[in-house]
N, C-alpha and C positions, 0 to 999 in steps of 0.2 A: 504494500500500500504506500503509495509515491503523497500521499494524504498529511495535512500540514497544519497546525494551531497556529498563529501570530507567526510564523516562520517556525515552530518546533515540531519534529517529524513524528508523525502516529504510527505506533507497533502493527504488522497486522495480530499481533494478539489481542485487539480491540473486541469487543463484542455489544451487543444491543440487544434491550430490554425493550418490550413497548405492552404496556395494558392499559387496554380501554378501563378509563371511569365511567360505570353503571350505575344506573339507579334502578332496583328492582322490587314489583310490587306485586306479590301473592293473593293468590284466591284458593275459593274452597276448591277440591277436587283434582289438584296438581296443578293449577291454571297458574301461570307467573306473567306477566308482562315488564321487558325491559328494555330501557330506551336508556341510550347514551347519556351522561351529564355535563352538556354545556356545548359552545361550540369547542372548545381545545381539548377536547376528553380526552387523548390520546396523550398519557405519559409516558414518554419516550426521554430514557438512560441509555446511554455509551458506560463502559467499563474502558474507560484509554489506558493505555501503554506507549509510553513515549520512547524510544530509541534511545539508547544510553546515551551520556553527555557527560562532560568534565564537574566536578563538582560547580564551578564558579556559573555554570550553564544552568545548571541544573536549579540550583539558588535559585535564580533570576524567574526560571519558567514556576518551580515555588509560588513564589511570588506573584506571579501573573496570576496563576489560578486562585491563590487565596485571595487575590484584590478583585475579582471578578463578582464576589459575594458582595461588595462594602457598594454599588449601584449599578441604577441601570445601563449608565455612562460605560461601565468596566466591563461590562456581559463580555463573555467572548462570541465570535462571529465563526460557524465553521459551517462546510457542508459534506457530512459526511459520506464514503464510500457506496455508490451505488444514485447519490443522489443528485438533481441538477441544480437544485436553490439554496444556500444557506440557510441556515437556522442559527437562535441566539441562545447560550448555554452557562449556564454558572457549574461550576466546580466544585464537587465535594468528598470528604474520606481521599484526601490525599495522604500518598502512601510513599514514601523514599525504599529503594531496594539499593543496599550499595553492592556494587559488585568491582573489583580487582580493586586496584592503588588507591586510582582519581575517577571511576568510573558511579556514575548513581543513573537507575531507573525512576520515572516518577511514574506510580498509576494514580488514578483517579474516578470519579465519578462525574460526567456530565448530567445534568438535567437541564432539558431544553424549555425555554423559559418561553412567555406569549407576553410582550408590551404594548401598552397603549401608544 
């Protein structure tokens, strides 16, 4: 996956999550009726895996993703694998893997956010 955050490269050890938000309402006799909730029902998580990076790299992209929380201003902007539009995503359960001397992985969680 040739796929990129703010210029930091994405693992394909990436993966995605997506489940509809439901609202569901039961009757006698098994009867259920369920309609979707809202127009953005569809909560859609990434699991990213970024490409290993020197620690002082690695710091920085840190960085980027926990500042993505603090506004809307900061969202990051990605459009993932498979898709043609960007979507806007805050960062969360960041995880450091260090691996050899100077080398660190960062995973994370994306959840794709809907602003006004």
């Amino acid at each position: 996956m040739s796929q990129s955050i703010d210029g930091y490269k994405v693992s394909t050890n990436s993966t995605k999550t997506s489940t509809l938000r439901v609202k569901e309402l039961s009757f006698g006799g098994g009867y259920r009726n369920i309609i979707t909730d809202g127009l953005n029902a569809d909560n859609e998580t990434w699991n990213i895996e970024f490409v290993p990076y020197v620690t002082a790299t690695a710091t920085t992209l840190e960085g980027l993703l926990n500042n993505s929380k603090s506004s809307t201003a900061n969202m990051l902007s990605w459009t993932p694998t498979g898709e043609s539009s960007a979507k806007i995503w805050t960062a969360s359960d960041i995880q450091k893997m260090f691996i050899g001397k100077d080398k660190i992985i960062i995973i994370c969680t994306l959840r794709r956010e809907f602003i006004l």
